[in-house]
C-alpha positions, -999 to 999 in steps of 0.1 A, spaced: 0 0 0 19 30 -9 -8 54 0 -19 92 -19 7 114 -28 17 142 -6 24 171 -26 17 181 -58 42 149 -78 31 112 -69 64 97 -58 47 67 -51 35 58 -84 61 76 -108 93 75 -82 110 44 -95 147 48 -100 148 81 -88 181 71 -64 196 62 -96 195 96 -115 194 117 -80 224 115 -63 242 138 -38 268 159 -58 294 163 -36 305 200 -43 267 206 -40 271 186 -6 293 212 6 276 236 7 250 222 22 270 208 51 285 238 60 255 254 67 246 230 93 277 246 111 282 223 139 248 207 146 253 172 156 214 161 152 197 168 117 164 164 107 159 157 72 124 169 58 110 159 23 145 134 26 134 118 -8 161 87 -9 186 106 11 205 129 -12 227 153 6 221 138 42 256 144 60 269 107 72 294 124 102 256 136 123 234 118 137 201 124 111 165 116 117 151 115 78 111 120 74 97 115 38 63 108 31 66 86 0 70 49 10 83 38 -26 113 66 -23 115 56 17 125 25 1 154 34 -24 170 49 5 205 33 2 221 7 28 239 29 56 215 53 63 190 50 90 152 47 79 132 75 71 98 84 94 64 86 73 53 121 77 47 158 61 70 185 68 34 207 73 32 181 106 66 169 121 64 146 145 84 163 170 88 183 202 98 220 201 137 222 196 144 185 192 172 189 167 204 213 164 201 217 130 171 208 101 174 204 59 152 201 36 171 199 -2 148 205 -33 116 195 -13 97 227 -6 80 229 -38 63 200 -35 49 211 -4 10 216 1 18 245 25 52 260 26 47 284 54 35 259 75 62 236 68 84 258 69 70 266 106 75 232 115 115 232 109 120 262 126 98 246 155 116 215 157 149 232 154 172 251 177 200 260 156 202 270 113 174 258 90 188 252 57 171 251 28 185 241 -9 158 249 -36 158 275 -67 147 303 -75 123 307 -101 130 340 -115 159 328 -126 148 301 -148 138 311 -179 172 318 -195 181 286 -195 180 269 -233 150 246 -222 129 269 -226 135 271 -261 123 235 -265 101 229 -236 83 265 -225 58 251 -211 77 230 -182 94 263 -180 63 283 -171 55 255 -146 83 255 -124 83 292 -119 48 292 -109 58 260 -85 85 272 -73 84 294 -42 98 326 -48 136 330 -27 114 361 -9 89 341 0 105 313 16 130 338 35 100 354 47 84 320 62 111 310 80 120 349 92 145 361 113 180 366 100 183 344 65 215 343 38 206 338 6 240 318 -17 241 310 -50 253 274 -58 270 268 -86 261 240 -107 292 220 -120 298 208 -152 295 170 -146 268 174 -118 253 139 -105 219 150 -96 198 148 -118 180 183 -119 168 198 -152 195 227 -151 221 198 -143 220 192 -178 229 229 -188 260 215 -212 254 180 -219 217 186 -237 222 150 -246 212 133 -216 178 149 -221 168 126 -249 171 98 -215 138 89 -207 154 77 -175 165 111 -173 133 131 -176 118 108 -157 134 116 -123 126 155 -129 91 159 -122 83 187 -135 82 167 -175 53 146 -157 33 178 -153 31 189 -190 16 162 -203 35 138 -231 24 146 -262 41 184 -250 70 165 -241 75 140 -269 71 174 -290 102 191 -271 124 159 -269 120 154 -309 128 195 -312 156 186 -294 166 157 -308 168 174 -347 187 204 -332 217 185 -322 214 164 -352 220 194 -375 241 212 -354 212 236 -342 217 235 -310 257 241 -306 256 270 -327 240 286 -301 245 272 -272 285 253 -279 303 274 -251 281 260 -224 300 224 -231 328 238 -217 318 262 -186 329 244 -158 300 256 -136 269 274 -139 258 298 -115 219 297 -122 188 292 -102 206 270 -74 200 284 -38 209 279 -8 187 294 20 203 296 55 178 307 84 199 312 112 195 306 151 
């Protein structure tokens, strides 16, 4: 029984494989980890299959989708069943709580976004991106409309600085070349791996534009770097090691 979905992308019916194309991205990771600062207990919200979960701290995972509860990999502890709008948890149980491209799928981010500070007595970091910064990116020349739906899903950076409130940084990741997880802008040079279904199938966003919309893109895509289309405009990007683009980290501090 792998119960209804709990936020706006059915994990439990269309997450399969998602560990696979997923992965923590170690100079990602860093950031992330530093902005814990010394916390030695982490809560995890909207863990997924445990991307980016530090293994030197002691980490309580929560996830509410039982088919990605289950591609959490060997070594990590297993995650609770529960929404981040309703931890769980006693007021100022953790030093430290994450929550790592989660908080658009969230049914109420000001509520969840409560909950972590609640629960948590020291930073609340918050990995996500910022969607007025999405629409330069090349997809959008193929795929407009999954364009136009992530930055109406996407909570604005003020808005989730707002919800968590107090004092909050605001740092630009940059996205590396040969990133391993698996996020549409990952892909920023290597347009190739979009043709994956595999691929496309661990961003969720392509499930929300329906497939005839997204067969039409892939096949667009698919001519352009047949002829050459597509590196006529876009060739440098094959060799910028790092992207600074809609990656942010959000850092609510104690």
């Amino acid at each position: 029984m792998t119960g209804p979905p709990a936020g706006d992308f059915n994990y439990n019916t269309h997450g399969g494989g998602y560990a696979l194309r997923r992965r923590t991205d170690p100079r990602i990771a860093a950031y992330v980890h530093a902005a814990l600062g010394c916390a030695r207990t982490v809560v995890n919200v909207g863990a997924g299959a445990g991307s980016y979960e530090p293994r030197d701290r002691r980490v309580v995972a929560v996830e509410p989708s039982a088919r990605l509860r289950a591609q959490r990999p060997a070594g990590l502890a297993p995650a609770i069943g529960a929404v981040a709008e309703a931890l769980p948890f006693p007021d100022d149980a953790f030093d430290a709580a994450m929550a790592t491209v989660t908080v658009h799928h969230w049914s109420d981010l000001e509520r969840g976004l409560g909950e972590l500070r609640r629960v948590t007595r020291g930073p609340v970091v918050v990995l996500t991106f910022d969607p007025e910064v999405l629409g330069p990116h090349w997809i959008a020349d193929y795929a407009p409309e999954l364009i136009a739906f992530e930055s109406r899903r996407m909570p604005s950076i003020e808005r989730v600085q707002a919800a968590l409130g107090g004092t909050v940084t605001v740092t630009p990741v940059p996205i590396p070349a040969d990133c391993v997880d698996g996020f549409v802008e990952a892909f920023y040079g290597r347009p190739e791996c979009l043709l994956d279904p595999t691929i496309r199938k661990a961003q969720s966003a392509w499930g929300h534009i329906g497939s005839a919309t997204a067969v039409r893109a892939v096949d667009r895509l698919r001519a352009d770097l047949v002829s050459g289309a597509w590196d006529r405009r876009h060739a440098a990007l094959r060799y910028q090691p790092a992207l600074v683009g809609s990656l942010r980290l959000v850092t609510a501090h104690p």
